[in-house]
N, C-alpha and C positions, 0 to 999 in steps of 0.2 A: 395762867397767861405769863409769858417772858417780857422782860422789860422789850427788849428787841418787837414782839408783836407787837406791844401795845405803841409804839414808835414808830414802825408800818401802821397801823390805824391812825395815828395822829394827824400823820403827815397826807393819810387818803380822806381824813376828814376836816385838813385844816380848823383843826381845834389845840385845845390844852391837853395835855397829860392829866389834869387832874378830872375835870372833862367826863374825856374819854373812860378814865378809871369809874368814877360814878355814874355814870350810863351803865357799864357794865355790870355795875353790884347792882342795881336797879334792874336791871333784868334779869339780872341770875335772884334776883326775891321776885319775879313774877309781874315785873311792871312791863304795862304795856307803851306801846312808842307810841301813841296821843296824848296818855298822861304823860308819861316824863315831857315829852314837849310842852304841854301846856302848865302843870302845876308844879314841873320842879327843875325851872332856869337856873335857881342860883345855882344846883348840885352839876348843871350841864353846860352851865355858863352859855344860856339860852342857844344851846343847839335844835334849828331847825328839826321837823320830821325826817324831811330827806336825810342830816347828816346821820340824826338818830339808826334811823333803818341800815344805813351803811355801816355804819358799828357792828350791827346786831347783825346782819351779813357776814361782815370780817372773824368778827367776837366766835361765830357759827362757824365758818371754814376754819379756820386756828382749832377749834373745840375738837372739831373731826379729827386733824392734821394729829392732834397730841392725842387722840383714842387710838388713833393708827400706831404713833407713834409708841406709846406702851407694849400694843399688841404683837409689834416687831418685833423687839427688845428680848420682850418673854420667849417668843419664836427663839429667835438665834442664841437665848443663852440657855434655855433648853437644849441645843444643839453641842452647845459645849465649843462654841466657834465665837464667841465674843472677845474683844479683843477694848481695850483703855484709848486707844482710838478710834475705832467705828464706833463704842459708844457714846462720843464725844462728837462726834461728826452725825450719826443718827440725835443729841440730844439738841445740837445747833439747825436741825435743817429745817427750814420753818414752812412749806408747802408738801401737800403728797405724793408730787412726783420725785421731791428730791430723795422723799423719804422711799418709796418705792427703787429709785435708779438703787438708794444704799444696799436693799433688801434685796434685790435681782439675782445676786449669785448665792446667796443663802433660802430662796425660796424652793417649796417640796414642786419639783417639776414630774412632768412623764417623764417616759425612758426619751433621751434625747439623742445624738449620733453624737455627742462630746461625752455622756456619760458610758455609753457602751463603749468609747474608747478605753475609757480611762477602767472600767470594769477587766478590761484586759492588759492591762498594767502598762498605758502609752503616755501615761501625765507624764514621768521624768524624760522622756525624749519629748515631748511637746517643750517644754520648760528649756532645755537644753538649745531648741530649734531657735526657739522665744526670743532666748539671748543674745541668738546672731554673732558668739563668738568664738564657735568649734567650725575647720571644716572638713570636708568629705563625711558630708550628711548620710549618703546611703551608705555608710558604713558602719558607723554610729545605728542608723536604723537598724542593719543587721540583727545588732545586739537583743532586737526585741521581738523578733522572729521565734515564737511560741507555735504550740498546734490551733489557735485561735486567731494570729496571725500568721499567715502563710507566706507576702512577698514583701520584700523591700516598702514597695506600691503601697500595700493594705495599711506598714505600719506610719509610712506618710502620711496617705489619708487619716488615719486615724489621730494623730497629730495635730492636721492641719482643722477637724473636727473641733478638736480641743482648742485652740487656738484662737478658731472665731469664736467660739460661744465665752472667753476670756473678753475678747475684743467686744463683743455686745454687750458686755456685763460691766463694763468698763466707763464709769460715769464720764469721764475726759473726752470717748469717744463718741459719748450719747448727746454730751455736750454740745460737740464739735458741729456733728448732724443736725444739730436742733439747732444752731445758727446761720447755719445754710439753708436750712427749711423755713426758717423765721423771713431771711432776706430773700429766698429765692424761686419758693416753690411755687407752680403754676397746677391752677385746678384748669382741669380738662374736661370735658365730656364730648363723647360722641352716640350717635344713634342706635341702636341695636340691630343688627338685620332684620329684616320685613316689619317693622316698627314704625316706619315712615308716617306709613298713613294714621294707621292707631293712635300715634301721638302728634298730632298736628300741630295741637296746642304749643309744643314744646321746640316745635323748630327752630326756634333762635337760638337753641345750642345744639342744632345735630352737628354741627364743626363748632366747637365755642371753646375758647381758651382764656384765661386770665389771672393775673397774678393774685395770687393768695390775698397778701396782705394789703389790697386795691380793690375788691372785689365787695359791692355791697349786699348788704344781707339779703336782700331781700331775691339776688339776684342765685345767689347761694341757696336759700331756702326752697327756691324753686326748681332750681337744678337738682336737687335733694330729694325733691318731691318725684321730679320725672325718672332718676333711681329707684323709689320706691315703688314706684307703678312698674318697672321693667321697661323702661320705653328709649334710657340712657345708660351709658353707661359711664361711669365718672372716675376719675385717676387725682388725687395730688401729688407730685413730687417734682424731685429736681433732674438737673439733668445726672446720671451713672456718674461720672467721670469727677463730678465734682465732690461728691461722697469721696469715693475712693483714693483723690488726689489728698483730701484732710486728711483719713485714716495713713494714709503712709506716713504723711509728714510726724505723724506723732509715732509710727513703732518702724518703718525701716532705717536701720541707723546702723548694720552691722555687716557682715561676710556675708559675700555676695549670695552663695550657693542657700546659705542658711535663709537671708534675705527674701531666696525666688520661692521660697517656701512662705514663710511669712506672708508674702506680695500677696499668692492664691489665698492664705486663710484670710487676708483683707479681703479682698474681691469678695469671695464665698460669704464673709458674717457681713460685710453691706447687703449683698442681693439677697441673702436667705434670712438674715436675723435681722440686721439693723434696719433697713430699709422699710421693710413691712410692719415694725414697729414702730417708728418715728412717723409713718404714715399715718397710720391709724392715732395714734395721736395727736397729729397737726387735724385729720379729720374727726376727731371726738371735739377739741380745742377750737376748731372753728365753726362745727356745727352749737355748740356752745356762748360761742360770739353772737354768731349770727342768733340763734334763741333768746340771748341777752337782748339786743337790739330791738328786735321785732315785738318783746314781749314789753321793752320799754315804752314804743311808739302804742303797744294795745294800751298797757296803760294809761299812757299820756289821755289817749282818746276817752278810755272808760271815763278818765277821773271827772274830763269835762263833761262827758254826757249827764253824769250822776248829779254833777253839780249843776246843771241846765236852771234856767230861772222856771218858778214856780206859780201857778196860776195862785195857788195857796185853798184857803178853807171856803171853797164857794159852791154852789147847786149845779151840777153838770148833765146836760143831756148827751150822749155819746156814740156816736154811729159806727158801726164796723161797715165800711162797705160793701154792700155788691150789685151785679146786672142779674143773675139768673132765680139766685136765691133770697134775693130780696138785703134792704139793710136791717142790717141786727141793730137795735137802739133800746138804751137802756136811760134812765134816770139815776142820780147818785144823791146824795145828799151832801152837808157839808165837809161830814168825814168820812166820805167816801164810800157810805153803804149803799146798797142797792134799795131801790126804792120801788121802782117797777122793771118791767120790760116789755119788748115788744117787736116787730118786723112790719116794714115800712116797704111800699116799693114804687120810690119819686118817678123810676124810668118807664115805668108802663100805666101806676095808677096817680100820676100829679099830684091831680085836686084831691085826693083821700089822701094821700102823705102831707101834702102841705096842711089839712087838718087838723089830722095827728100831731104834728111837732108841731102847731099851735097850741093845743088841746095840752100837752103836756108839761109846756114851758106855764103857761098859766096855771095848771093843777100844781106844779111843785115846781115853782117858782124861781122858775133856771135862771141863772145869771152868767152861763157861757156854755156853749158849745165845741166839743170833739170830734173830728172826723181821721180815720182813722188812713193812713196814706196807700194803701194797697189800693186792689182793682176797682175802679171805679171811683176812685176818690174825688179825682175833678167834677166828674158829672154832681155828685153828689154835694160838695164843696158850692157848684155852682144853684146847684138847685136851691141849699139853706138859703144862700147868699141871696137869691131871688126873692123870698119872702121878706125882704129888708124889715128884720128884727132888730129894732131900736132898741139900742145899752146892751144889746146881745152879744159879746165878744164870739169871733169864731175860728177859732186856730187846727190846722193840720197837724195828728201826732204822729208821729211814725209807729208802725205796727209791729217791729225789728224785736221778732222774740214773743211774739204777745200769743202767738200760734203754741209756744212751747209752755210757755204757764196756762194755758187753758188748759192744756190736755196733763197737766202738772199735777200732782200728788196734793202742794201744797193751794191749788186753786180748787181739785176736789172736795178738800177738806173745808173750805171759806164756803163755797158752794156746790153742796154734794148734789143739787137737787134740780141745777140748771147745764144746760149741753154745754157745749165747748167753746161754741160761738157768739152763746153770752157772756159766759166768762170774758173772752176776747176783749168783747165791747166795755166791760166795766175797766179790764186792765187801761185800754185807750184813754178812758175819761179820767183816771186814777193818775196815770201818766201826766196828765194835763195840770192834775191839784198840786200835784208832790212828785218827780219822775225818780227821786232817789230813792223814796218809802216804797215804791211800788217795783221797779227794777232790781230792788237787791232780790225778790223773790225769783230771779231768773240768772242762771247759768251765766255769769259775764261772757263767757266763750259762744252763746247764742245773744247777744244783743246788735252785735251786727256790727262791732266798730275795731275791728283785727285785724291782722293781717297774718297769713299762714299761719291763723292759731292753730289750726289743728297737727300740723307740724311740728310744732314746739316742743320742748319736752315739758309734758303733760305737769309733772308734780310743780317745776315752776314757776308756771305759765299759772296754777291755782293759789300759790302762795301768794306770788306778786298781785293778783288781781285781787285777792282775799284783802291783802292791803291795803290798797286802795281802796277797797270798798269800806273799811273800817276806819279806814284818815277822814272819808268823806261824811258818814253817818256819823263821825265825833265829831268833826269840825262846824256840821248843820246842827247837830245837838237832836236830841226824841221826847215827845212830848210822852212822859211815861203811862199817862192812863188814856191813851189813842192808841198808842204803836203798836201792829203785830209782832209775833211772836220772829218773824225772820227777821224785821229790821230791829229789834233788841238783839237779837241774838249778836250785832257787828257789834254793839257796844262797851267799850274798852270792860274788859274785866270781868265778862256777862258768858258767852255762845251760848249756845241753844239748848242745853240742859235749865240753865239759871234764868233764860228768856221766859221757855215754857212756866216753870215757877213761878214768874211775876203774872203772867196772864192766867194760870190758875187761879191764883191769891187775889186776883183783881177782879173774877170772875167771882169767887165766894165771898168777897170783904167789901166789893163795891170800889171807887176812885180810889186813888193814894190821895191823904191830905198831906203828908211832907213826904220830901227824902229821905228822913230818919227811920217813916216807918217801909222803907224796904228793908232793914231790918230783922221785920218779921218775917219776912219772905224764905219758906226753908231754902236751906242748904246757903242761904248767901250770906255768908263770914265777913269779918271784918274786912279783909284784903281786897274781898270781891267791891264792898259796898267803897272802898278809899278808890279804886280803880274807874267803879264805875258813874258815880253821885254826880260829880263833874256836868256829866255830858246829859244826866237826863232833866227832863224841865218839868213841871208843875203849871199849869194853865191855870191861876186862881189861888194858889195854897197862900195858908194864913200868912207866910214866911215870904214877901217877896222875891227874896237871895234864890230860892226853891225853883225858880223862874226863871235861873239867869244861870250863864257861867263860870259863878263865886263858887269855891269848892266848898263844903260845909267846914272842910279843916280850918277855913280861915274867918269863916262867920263871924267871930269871936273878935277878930278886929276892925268889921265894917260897924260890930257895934257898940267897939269902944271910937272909932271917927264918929257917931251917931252921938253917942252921950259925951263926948266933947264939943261939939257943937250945940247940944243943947235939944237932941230931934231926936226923931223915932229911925229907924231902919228903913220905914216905908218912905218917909221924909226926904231920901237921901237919892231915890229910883229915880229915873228920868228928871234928876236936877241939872240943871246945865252949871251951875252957879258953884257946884263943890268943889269943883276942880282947883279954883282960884281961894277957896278957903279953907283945903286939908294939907297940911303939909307932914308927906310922907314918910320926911326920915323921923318923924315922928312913932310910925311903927315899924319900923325896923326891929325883925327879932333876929335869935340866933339865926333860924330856917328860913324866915320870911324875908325876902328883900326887895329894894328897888325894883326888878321886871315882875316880879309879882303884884304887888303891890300895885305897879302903873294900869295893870292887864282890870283890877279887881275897877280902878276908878274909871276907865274906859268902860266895864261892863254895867258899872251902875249907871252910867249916863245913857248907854243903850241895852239895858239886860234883854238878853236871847234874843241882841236882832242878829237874822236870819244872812248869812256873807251870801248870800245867791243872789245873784241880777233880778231886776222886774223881769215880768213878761211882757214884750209886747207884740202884736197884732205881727202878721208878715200873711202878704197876696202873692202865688206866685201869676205869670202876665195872664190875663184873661182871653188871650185868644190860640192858647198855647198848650193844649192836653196830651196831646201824642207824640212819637219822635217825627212822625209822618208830617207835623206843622213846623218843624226846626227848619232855620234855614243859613245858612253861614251869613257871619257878620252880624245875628240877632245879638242884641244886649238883651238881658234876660236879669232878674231877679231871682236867688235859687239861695238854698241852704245848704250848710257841711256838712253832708254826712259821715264824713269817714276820713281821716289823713292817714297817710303811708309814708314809707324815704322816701318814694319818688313823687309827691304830689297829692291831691287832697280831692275826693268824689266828690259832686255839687247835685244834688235835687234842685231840679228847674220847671219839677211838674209833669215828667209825660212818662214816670213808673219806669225809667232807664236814670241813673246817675248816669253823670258825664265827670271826665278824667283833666283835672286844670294840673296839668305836669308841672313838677317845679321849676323849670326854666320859665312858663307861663305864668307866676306868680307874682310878679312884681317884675318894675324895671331897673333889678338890681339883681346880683348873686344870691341865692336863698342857699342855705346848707340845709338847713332843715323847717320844713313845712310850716311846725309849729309857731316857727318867729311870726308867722303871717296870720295864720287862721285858728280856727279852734272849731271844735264840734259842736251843731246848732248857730254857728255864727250864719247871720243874714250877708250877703256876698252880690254883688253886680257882675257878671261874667256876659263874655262873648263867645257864641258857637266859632267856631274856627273848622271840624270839621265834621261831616255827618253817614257815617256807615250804617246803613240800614238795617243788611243781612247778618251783620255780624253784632248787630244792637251796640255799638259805641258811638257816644260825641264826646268830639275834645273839643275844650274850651280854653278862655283865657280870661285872667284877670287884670290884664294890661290893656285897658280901656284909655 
């Protein structure tokens, strides 16, 4: 890394230099961004996750830019074309297109109409033309009149060949364009012929114009979309005139006749070379924004659902919905295994369902109820609700995904021996205890909270949400002799080689009693266990710290505050009273400092509580199941399912979400959604309007 890089990182992550420099030795030895956030502030001078990952971002583009950058070098001095300035100018260029623009005229092209000139020996009259300061051109051209050149004309042409692919090769000119294109360019689409109909969907741009760098993502992503489909057809750029008027001002500068030659090779390498390449670039660069964007709002959404409050470790009864097929209902225990199952059918046999889910909740000793929000869920909802089951909590889960783990490899493998439809149901109830433990087993791209995910570019659209999903299963902590094998697998310093290991070894050795003896777990090394210890918990182990998240590295001083005080280790857990009688700078080591330290005496007073909200109870209105009962001006009770740029879906109960636009979100300017709502959040809204055929209501949150 160049001092200069790491000065751009600084400055993107409003941090230190020194900082920033230790983040990145810490990842180049294999540490992951929850641990460095959590266990090693003094070295990051306690940078957040977020700046962390934007390091490791930047740290990763710079890594590329200089493998590129080698690669070039080797190219062109192979070539025997290197020069104590280009390499000097390739050794300063610090992104890959500057380094690309460098590398443009030394790159192994096809045959091109600038090389087949020059293969008939027209570079020194190109060069001459160039100059602008000879005249009577066609005489001069004469001179290169060969049997491969025949007229005056050809050796022009030939010339003016050479000329533009000079002028597009020409980073001053690539420049120029990309300034223009940055301030000026308008994305277009229009229809395709006989497309009309077929894309109906997409009418709001069969004439649709809009400035580039105005233009939201989401509106872009879509446009992009109805390209893909053949339904549009899309253009960026500027207007001709304004290219070619930059390009002059930078090469006509000489004798006129020589000049009208020049003029054409301007004109020519805009419309043939420069033009369709700064295009495609403006459109790689803003299909890249817009993927940024959209993949940032999917996360935003993921991270809250994952982090959704938790019913926690309690007996669940579970219903999958339905009318024809009856409801799927299963029984859970407290960690989530299957206990029974069964099918139920309240809509046609009552009195024998109402029974049954008597009969059950007494035999195993339910303490809340799941229903699962798909078809028939109110009916169902309402029917529980009817048996007024006293201390019976009864909450709606959403089903968003739960179709794709049943029919899933890894829901196979949990139960090879039950259909698809049971599975479903335990997922629902599982959902209800813990929705983080149970969701990471499903596709983030199938949980239902994206926006043109499938448009996105796929590798980052994986990385990002991989992310996420791993800040959040650190930050909740795993209770290590419960957890499946997928949600160990997020575990800073673990994936799914070293997960399965733990569940083998726990399988043949019985519980873990400490941290220490993950250890013995093959293949898991030193680095993996400093990585991973942190984040996993112990329910019970002799060791209270084992339960909490104290890193074992620092054990060692919770129990020299312990034998200063005069107590035990366990002495010291849920005290409220230490706070006021350890003072800190007391252990201050070389490594260990002040934000350490404060984090360790905050987690003794609460070891592994849980950062996720209660659960509680939410009714959507009881007279209210289909869109067919909406009526404008209804206040409504309803949940978030989804936020986007332009506004945020609401569940109000009748199997259609309705659309609360961000102008409808407050009575104030909103930029973005998030400042307002979150996913799962409980919401008061009013219908505003109700389209039947086309299944949408818009609502509002300006009550």
């Amino acid at each position: 890394m160049t001092t200069k890089q790491i000065q751009i990182i600084v400055h993107a992550v409003s941090a230190t230099e020194k900082s920033v420099t230790n983040t990145i030795t810490l990842l180049e030895e294999g540490a992951t961004v929850p641990f460095i956030a959590r266990y090693r502030k003094e070295m990051t001078g306690s940078m957040d996750e977020v700046q962390i990952a934007s390091v490791k971002d930047l740290y990763s583009k710079f890594s590329e830019a200089d493998k590129r950058r080698e690669a070039i070098i080797k190219s062109i001095e192979e070539q025997g074309k290197m020069t104590p300035e280009l390499l000097n100018k390739l050794q300063n260029a610090l992104y890959l297109n500057e380094l690309e623009d460098l590398y443009l005229p030394y790159k192994q092209k096809r045959k091109t109409r600038a090389s087949i000139a020059i293969e008939k020996g027209l570079e020194p009259l190109a060069k001459i033309i160039f100059a602008q300061k000879d005249r009577n051109i066609e005489a001069i051209a004469e001179k290169y009149l060969t049997d491969k050149v025949e007229s005056v004309e050809d050796a022009l042409q030939g010339a003016r060949d050479i000329m533009a692919e000079w002028i597009n090769e020409d980073i001053q000119a690539r420049n120029s364009i990309r300034k223009i294109f940055e301030r000026e360019s308008i994305v277009s689409a229009k229809v395709k012929k006989g497309k009309k109909e077929e894309g109906a969907k997409y009418q709001d741009y069969f004439e649709f114009s809009e400035p580039l760098s105005r233009i939201p993502s989401h509106r872009l992503l879509a446009i992009r979309r109805g390209e893909e489909e053949g339904i549009l057809s899309v253009d960026i750029s500027i207007e001709a005139e304004r290219g070619t008027d930059a390009l002059d001002r930078i090469y006509l500068r000489g004798l006129p006749e020589a000049k009208e030659q020049v003029a054409d090779a301007i004109t020519d390498a805009y419309n043939r070379l420069l033009k369709p390449s700064i295009e495609t670039e403006f459109s790689n660069l803003s299909k890249q924004k817009a993927d940024s964007e959209a993949i940032k709002i999917f996360a935003a959404n993921l991270r809250q659902l994952l982090l959704a409050s938790p019913l926690g470790q309690k007996r669940v009864l579970a219903i999958d919905p339905g009318f024809r097929t009856g409801c799927k209902t299963v029984c859970l225990n407290e960690q989530g295994d299957l206990l029974y199952d069964t099918v139920i059918y309240p809509m046609d046999k009552k009195m024998e369902a109402e029974g049954v889910i008597k009969k059950l909740i007494y035999d195993y000793k339910i303490q809340a109820i799941a229903i699962g929000n798909g078809t028939a869920s109110r009916e169902t909802e309402s029917f529980v609700k009817s048996l007024k089951l006293d201390k019976i909590q009864v909450h709606v889960v959403s089903e968003q995904g739960a179709s794709i783990y049943s029919a899933s490899e890894i829901a196979r493998e949990e139960f090879p021996k039950k259909d698809v439809t049971v599975r479903g149901a335990i997922s629902i109830g599982r959902r209800l205890m813990d929705p983080l433990a149970e969701l990471v087993k499903i596709d983030p791209k199938s949980i239902g909270v994206g926006q043109y995910q499938h448009d996105v570019e796929q590798k980052m659209l994986k990385e990002s949400l991989d992310s996420v999903v791993e800040s959040c299963v650190n930050l909740v902590g795993v209770e290590l002799n419960t957890a499946s094998k997928h949600l160990l697998s997020y575990v800073s310093g673990l994936g799914p080689s070293l997960a399965q290991n733990i569940v083998d070894y726990r399988a043949k050795n019985g519980a873990f009693g400490s941290r220490d003896e993950l250890k013995k777990v093959p293949r898991l090394g030193a680095k993996a266990f400093e990585q991973s210890a942190g984040f996993l918990r112990i329910n019970g182990a002799k060791n209270p710290l084992d339960n909490s998240a104290v890193h074992p590295e620092t054990y060692a001083i919770v129990e020299k505050m312990a034998k200063d005080l005069g107590l035990k280790v366990a002495d010291l857990v849920n005290n409220a009273q230490i706070k006021s009688k350890i003072n800190l700078n007391n252990y201050v080591t070389a490594t260990v400092g002040l934000p350490t330290l404060n984090d360790i005496l905050s987690e003794l007073q609460k070891p592994g509580r849980d950062p996720r909200e209660a659960l509680e109870e939410f009714e959507f209105a009881s007279d209210v199941h289909k869109i067919e009962d909406l009526r404008e001006g209804m206040v409504l009770p309803g949940i978030v399912t989804n936020i986007t740029a332009f506004g945020c879906f609401v569940d109000v109960g009748v199997h259609q979400d309705g659309l609360v636009h961000v102008s409808q979100m407050a009575n104030r300017f909103i930029k973005d959604p998030n400042e307002v709502v979150k996913v799962h959040q409980k919401v008061q809204v009013k219908v505003t309007e109700i389209d039947i055929p086309r299944k949408r209501i818009a609502l509002s949150m300006k009550l």
